[in-house]
BALOBA-1460 file (C-alpha; in Angstrom, 3 decimals):
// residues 163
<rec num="1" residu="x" x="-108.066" y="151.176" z="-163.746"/>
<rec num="2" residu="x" x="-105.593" y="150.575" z="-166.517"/>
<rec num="3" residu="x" x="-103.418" y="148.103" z="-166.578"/>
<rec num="4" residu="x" x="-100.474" y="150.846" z="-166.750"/>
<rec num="5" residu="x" x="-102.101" y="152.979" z="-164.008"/>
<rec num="6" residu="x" x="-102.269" y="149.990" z="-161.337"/>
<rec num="7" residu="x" x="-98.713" y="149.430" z="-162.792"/>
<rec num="8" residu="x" x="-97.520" y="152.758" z="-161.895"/>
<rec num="9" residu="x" x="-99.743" y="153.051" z="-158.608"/>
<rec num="10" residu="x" x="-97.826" y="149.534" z="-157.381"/>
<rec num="11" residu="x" x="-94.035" y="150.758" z="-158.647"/>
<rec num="12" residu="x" x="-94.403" y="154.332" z="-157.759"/>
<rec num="13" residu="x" x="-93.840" y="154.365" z="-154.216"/>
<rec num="14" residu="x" x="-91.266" y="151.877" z="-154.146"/>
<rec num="15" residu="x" x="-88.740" y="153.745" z="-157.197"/>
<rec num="16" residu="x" x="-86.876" y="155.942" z="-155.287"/>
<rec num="17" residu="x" x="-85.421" y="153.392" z="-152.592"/>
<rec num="18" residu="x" x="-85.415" y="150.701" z="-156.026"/>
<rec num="19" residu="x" x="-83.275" y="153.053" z="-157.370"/>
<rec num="20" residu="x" x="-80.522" y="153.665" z="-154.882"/>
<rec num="21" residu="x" x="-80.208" y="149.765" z="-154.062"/>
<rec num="22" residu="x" x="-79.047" y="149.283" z="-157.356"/>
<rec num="23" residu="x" x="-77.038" y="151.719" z="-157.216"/>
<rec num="24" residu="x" x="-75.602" y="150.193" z="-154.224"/>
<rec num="25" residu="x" x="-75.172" y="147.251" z="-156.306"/>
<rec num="26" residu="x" x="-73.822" y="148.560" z="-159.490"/>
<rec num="27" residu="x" x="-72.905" y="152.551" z="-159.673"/>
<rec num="28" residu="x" x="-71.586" y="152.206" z="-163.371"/>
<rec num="29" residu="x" x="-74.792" y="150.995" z="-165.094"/>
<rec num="30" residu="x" x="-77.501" y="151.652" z="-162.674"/>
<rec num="31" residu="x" x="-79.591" y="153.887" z="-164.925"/>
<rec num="32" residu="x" x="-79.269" y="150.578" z="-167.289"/>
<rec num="33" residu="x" x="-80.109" y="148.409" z="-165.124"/>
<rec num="34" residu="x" x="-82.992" y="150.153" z="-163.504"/>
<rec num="35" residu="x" x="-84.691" y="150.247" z="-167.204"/>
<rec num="36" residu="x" x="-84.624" y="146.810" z="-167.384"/>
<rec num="37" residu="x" x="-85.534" y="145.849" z="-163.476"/>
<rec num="38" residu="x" x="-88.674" y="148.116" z="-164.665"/>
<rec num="39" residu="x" x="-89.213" y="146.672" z="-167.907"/>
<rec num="40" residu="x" x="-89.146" y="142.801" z="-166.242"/>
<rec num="41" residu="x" x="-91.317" y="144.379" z="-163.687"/>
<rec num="42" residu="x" x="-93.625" y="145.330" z="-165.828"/>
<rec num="43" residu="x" x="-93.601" y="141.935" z="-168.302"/>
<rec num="44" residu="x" x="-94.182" y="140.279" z="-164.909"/>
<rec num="45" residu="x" x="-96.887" y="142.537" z="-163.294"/>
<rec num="46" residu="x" x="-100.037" y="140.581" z="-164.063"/>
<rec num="47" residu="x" x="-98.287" y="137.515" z="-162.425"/>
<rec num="48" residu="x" x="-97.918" y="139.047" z="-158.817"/>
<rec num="49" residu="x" x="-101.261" y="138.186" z="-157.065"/>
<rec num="50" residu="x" x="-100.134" y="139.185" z="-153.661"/>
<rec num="51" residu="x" x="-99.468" y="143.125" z="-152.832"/>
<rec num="52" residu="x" x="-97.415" y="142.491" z="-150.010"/>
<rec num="53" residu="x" x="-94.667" y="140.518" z="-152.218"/>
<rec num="54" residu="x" x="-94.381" y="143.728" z="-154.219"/>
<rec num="55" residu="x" x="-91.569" y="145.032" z="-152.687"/>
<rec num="56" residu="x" x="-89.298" y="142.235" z="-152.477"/>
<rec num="57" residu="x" x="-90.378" y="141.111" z="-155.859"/>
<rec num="58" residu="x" x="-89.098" y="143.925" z="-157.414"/>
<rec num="59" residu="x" x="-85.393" y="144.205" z="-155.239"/>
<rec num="60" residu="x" x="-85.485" y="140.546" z="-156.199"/>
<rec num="61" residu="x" x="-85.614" y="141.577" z="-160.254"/>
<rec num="62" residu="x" x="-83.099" y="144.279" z="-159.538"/>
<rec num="63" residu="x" x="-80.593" y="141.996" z="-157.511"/>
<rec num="64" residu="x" x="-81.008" y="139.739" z="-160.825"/>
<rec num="65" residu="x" x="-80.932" y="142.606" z="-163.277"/>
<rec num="66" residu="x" x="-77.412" y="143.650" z="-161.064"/>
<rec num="67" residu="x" x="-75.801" y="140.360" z="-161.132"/>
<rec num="68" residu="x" x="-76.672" y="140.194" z="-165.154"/>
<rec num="69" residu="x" x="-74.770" y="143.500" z="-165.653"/>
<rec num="70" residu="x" x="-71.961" y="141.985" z="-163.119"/>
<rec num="71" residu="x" x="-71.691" y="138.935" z="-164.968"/>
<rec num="72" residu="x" x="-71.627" y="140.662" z="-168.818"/>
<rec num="73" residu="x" x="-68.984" y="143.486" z="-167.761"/>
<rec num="74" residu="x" x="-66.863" y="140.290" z="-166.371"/>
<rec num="75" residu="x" x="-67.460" y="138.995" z="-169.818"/>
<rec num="76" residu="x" x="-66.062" y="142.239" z="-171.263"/>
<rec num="77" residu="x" x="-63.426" y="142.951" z="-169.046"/>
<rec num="78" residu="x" x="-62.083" y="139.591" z="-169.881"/>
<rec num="79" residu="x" x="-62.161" y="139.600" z="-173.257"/>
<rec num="80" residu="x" x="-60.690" y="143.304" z="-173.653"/>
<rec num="81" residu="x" x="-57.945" y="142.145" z="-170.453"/>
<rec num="82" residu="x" x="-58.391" y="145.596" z="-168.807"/>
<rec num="83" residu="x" x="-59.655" y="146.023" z="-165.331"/>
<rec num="84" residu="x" x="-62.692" y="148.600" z="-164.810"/>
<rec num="85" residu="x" x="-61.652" y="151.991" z="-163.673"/>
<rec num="86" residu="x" x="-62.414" y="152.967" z="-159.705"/>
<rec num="87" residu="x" x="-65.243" y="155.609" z="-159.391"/>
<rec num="88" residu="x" x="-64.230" y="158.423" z="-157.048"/>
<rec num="89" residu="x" x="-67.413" y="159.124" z="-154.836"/>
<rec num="90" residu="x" x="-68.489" y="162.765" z="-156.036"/>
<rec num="91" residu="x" x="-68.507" y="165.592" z="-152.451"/>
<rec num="92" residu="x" x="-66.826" y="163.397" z="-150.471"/>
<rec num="93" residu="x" x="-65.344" y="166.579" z="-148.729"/>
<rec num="94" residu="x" x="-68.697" y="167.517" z="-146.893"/>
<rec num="95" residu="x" x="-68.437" y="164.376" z="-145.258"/>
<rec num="96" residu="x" x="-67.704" y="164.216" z="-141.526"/>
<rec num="97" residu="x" x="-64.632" y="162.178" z="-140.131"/>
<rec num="98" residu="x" x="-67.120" y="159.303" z="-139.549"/>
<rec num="99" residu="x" x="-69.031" y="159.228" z="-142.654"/>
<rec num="100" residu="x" x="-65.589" y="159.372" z="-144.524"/>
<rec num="101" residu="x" x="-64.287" y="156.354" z="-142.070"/>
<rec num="102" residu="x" x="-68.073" y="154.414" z="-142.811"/>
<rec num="103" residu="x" x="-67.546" y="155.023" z="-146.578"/>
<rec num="104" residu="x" x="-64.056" y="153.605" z="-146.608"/>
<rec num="105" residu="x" x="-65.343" y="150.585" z="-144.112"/>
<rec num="106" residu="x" x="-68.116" y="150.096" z="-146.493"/>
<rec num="107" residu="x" x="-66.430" y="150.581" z="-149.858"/>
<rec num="108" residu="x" x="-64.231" y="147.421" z="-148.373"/>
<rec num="109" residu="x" x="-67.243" y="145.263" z="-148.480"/>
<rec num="110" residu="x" x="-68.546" y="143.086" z="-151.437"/>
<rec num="111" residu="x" x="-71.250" y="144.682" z="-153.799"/>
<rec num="112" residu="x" x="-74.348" y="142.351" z="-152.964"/>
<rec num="113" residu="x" x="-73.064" y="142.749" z="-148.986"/>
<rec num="114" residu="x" x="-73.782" y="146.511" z="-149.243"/>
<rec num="115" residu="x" x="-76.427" y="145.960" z="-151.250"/>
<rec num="116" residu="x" x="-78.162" y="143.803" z="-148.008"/>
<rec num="117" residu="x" x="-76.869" y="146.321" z="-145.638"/>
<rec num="118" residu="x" x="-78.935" y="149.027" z="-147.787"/>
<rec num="119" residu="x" x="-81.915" y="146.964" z="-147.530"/>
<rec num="120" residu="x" x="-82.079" y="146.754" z="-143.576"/>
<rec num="121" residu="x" x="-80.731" y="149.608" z="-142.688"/>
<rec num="122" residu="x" x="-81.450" y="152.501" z="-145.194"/>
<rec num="123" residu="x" x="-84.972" y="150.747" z="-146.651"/>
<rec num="124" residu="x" x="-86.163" y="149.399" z="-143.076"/>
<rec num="125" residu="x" x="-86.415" y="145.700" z="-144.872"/>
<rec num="126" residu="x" x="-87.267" y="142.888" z="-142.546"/>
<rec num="127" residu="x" x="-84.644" y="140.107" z="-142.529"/>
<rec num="128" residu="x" x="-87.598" y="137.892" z="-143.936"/>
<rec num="129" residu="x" x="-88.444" y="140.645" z="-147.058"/>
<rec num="130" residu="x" x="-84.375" y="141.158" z="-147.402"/>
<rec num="131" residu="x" x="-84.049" y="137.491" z="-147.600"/>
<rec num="132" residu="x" x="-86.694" y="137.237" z="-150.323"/>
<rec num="133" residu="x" x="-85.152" y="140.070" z="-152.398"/>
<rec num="134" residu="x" x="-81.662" y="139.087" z="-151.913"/>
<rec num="135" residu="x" x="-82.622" y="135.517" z="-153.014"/>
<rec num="136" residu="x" x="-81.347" y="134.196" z="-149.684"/>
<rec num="137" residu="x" x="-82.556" y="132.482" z="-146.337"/>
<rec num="138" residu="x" x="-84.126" y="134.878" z="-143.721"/>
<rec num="139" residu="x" x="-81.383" y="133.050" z="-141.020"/>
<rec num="140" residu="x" x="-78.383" y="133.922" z="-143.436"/>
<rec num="141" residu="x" x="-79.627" y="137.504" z="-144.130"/>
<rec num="142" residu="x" x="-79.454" y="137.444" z="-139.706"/>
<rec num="143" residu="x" x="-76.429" y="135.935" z="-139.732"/>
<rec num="144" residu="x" x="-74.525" y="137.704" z="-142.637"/>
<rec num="145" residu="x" x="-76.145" y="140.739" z="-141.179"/>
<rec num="146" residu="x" x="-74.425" y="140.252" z="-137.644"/>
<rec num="147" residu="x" x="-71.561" y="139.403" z="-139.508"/>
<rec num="148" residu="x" x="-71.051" y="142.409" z="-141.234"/>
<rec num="149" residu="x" x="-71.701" y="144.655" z="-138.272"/>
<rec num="150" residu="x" x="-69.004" y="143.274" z="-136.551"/>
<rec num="151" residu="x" x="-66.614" y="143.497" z="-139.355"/>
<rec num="152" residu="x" x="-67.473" y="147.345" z="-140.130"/>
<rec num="153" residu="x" x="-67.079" y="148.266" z="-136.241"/>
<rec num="154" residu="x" x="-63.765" y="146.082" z="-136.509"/>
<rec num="155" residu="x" x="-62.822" y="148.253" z="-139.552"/>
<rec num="156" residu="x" x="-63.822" y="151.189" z="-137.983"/>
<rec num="157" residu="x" x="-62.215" y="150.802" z="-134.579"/>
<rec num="158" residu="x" x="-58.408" y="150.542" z="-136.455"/>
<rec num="159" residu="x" x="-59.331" y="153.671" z="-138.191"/>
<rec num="160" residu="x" x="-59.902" y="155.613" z="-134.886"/>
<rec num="161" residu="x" x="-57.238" y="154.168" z="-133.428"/>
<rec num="162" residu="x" x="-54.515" y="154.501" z="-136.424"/>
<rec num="163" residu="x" x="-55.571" y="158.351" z="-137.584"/>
């Protein structure tokens, strides 16, 4: 098998989910930023000896990839002194009441927060493989985790109650 073949037999499975987590983590330049999680994958390929660190290898290169992009728009914004321009979500009025009140719980969370909560919950990530993408502790991912759960039902309970 070719080297680009194994490549694309290893990535394959995994770009779909790869995709939407950086997305999660940055909407404005996630076609950007999932070139170059791809090309680092791939410049890094014949390093990973262990198929079962695929996964979170290559969330960890996004997450990396994301916080790059983060870091360089900070860059720009600061040197042009304008602030970057909110993204309206696109069909937000197919939503139910409850998606809309999720999306406005989770929209009040910090980028690499959703980005964990996408992991575990939409990607079925172990704490253990979320930790090792997110760069983190498997007890912090647990404990951020609970954290966070608490805070969006918090967020979501004053919604119900203040319609």
């Amino acid at each position: 098998m070719t080297r680009r073949a194994a490549f694309e037999q290893a990535v394959l499975p995994h770009s779909r989910g790869l995709y939407a987590f950086i997305r999660h983590m940055n909407r404005r330049e996630c076609d950007d930023i999932y070139q170059e999680t791809l090309l680092a994958a791939w410049e890094g390929f014949d390093s990973l000896k262990d198929p079962e660190a695929r996964r979170p290898w290559l969330y960890g290169i996004a997450r990396h990839k994301a916080m790059d992009a983060h870091r360089r728009q900070y860059r720009r914004d600061q040197r042009e002194e304008s602030w970057p321009e909110d993204v309206p979500q696109a069909g937000f009025e197919g939503h139910s009441t409850l998606r809309l009140d999720l999306d406005q719980a989770l929209s009040t969370l910090k980028d690499e927060d959703r980005a964990l909560l996408y992991l575990v919950f939409n990607q079925g990530f172990t704490y253990k493989t979320a930790g090792e993408a997110m760069g983190i502790p498997e007890g912090t991912v647990k404990s951020r985790v609970f954290a966070l759960k608490k805070r969006l039902r918090a967020l979501m309970g004053e919604q119900e109650e203040n319609p």
